[in-house]
C-alpha positions as CSV (number, residue, x, y, z in Angstrom):
1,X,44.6,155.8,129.3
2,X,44.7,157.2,126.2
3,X,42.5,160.3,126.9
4,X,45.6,161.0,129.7
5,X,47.9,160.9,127.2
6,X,46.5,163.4,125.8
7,X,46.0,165.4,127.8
8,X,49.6,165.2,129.1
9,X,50.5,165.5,124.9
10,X,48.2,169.0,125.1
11,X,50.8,170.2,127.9
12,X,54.0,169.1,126.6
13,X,54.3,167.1,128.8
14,X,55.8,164.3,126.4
15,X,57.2,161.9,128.6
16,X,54.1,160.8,131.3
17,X,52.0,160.9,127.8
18,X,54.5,158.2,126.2
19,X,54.3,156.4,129.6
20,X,50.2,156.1,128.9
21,X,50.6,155.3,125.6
22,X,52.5,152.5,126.2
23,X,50.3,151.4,129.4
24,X,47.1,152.0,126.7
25,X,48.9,149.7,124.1
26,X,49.6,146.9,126.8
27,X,46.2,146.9,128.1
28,X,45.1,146.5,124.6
29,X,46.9,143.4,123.5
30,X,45.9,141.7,127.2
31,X,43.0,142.5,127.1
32,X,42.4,141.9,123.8
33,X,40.5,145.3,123.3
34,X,41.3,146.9,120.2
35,X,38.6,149.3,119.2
36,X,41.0,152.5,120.3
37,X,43.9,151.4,118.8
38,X,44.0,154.1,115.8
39,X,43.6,156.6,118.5
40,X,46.8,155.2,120.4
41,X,48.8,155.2,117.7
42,X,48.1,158.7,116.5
43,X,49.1,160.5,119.9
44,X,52.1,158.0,119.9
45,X,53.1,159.5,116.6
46,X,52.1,163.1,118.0
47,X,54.2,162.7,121.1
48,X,57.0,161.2,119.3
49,X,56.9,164.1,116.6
50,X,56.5,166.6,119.7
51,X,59.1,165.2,121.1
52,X,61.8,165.5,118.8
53,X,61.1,166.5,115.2
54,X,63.0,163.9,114.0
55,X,61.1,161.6,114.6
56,X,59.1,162.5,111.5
57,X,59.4,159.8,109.7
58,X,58.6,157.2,112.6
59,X,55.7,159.6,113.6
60,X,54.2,159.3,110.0
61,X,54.7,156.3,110.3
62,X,52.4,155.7,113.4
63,X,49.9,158.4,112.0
64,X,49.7,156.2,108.9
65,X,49.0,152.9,110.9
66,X,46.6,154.9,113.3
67,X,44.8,156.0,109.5
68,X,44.7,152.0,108.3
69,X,43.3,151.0,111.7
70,X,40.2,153.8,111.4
71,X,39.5,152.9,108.0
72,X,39.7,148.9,109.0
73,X,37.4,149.4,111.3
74,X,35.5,152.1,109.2
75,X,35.9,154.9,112.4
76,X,35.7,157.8,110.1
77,X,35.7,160.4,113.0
78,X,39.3,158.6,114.2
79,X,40.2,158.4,110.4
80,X,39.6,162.6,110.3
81,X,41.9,162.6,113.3
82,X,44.4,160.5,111.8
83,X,44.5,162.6,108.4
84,X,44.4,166.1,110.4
85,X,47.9,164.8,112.4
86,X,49.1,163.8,108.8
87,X,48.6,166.9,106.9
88,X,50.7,169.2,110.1
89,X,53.4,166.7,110.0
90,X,53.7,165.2,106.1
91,X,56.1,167.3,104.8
92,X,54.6,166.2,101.2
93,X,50.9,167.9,102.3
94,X,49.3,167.1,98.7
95,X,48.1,163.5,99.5
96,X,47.1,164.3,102.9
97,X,45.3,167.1,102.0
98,X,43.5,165.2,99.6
99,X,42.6,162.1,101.6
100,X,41.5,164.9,104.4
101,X,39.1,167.2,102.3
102,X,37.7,163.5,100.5
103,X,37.1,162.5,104.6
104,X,35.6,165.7,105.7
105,X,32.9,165.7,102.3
106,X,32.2,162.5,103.6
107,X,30.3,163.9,106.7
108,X,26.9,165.4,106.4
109,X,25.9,165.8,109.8
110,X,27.7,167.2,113.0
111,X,29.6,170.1,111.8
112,X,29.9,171.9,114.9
113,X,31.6,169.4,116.5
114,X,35.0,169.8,117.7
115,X,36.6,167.4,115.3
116,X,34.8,169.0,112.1
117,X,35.4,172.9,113.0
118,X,38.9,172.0,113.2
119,X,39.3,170.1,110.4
120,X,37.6,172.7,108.2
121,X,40.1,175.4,110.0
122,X,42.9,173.4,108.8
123,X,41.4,172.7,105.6
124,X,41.1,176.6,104.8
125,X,44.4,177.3,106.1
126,X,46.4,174.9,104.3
127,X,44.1,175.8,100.8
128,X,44.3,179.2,101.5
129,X,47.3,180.4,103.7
């Protein structure tokens, strides 16, 4: 459900992704499956931030719990997501930037993965803009 969300998130189309989100979330707590929470809170906090920018604070928010989660359940690929979302929404990019290039060192293999390339994209843009 959460892979629909985002793909609905991808095409602006905000609403139908909030509407998965929230279906993802319920089928969570009943069934008592909670290994993709960070994820679900992340493209809540995307959507919400899409969605209306102010929202920021309630996104960061989200992106912040999605980040806790990750690292709880030591998901360092969902952690990168989480700190990638941070660093284009925090309007205080310092500590996210931080926390992101400390994540991304922490990887060794898999570099051409998706996840990775775009995290070092971001990384060079935001170091070097």
């Amino acid at each position: 459900m959460a892979l629909v969300a985002e793909i609905y998130l991808e095409h602006l189309q905000l609403d139908p992704a909030l509407t998965w989100l929230e279906k993802a979330e319920a089928s969570a707590q009943i069934n008592n499956e909670h290994f993709f929470d960070a994820e679900i809170h992340r493209l809540k906090g995307e959507t919400m931030y899409a969605k209306n920018r102010k929202n920021k604070k309630n996104a960061e928010s989200l992106i912040r719990q999605s980040l806790e989660t990750a690292r709880r359940q030591k998901a360092k690929i969902l952690e990168l997501r989480a700190l990638m979302s941070l660093v284009v929404i925090s309007g205080d990019k310092k500590e996210p930037l931080e926390m992101l290039t400390e994540t991304y060192n922490w990887f060794s293999e898999g570099m051409a993965t998706h996840d990775l390339r775009q995290a070092q994209t971001l990384l060079k843009k935001t170091t070097h803009p």
